[in-house]
C-alpha positions as CSV (number, residue, x, y, z in Angstrom):
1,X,-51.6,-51.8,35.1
2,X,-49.0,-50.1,36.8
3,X,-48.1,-46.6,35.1
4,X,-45.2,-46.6,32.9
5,X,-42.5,-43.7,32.1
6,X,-41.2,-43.1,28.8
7,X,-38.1,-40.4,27.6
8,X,-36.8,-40.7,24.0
9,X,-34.1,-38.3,23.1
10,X,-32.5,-38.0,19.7
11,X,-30.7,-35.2,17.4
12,X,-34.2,-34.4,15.9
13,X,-37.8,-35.0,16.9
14,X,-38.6,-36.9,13.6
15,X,-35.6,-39.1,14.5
16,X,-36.9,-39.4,18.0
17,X,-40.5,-40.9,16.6
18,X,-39.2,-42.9,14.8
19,X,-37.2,-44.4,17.5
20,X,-40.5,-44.3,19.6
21,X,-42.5,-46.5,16.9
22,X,-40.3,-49.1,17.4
23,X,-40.5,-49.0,21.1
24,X,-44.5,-49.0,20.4
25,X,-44.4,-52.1,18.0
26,X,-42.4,-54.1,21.0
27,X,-44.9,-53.3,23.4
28,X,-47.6,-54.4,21.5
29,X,-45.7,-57.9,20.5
30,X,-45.3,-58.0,24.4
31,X,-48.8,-57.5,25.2
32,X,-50.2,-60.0,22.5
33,X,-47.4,-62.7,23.3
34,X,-46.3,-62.1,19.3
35,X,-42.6,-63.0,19.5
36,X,-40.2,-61.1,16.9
37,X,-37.3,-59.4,16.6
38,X,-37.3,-55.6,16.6
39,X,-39.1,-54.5,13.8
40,X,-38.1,-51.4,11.6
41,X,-40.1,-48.0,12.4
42,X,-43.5,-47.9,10.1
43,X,-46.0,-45.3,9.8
44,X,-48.3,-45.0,13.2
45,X,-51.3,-46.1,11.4
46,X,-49.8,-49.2,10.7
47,X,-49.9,-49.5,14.7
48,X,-53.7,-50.2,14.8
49,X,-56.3,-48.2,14.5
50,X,-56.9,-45.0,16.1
51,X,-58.5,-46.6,19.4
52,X,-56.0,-49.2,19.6
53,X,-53.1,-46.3,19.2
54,X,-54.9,-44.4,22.0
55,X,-55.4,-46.9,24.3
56,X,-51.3,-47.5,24.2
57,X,-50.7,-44.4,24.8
58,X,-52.9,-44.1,28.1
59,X,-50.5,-46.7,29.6
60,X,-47.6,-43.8,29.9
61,X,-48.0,-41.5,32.7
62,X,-45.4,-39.5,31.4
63,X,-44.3,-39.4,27.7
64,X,-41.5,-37.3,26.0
65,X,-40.1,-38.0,23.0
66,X,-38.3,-35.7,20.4
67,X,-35.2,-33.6,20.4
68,X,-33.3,-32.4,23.5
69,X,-35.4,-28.8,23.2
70,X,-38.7,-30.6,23.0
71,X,-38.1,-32.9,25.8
72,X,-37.5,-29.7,28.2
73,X,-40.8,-28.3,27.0
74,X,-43.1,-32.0,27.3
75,X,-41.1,-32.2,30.7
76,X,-41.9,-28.3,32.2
């Protein structure tokens, strides 16, 4: 699989997950062929279980998601 970029940027970092999560609940409806509209943000562990959360994430080469001030620091 080819490697993917993600950037979320919102006022806040809680903001900016929770923006995230529903990203991360599209990509799994893509990868599983589940079609739904956009569903609202839910707690990460609703995501799967822990091995299932961290196999998503080794699809991003690059991930930065929170506030303006967080993004600089993942992105440095």
């Amino acid at each position: 699989m080819a490697d993917i970029n993600v950037v979320v940027v919102a006022p806040t970092d809680e903001v900016a997950e929770r923006i995230w999560i529903t990203k991360q609940q599209m990509l799994g409806d893509v990868q599983t062929g589940n079609q739904r509209l956009l569903q609202p943000p839910v707690e990460p562990e609703e995501l799967g279980t822990t091995q299932e959360r961290a196999m998503m994430e080794a699809m991003f080469s690059i991930k930065a998601v929170g506030s303006p001030e967080t993004i600089r620091k993942q992105l440095e």
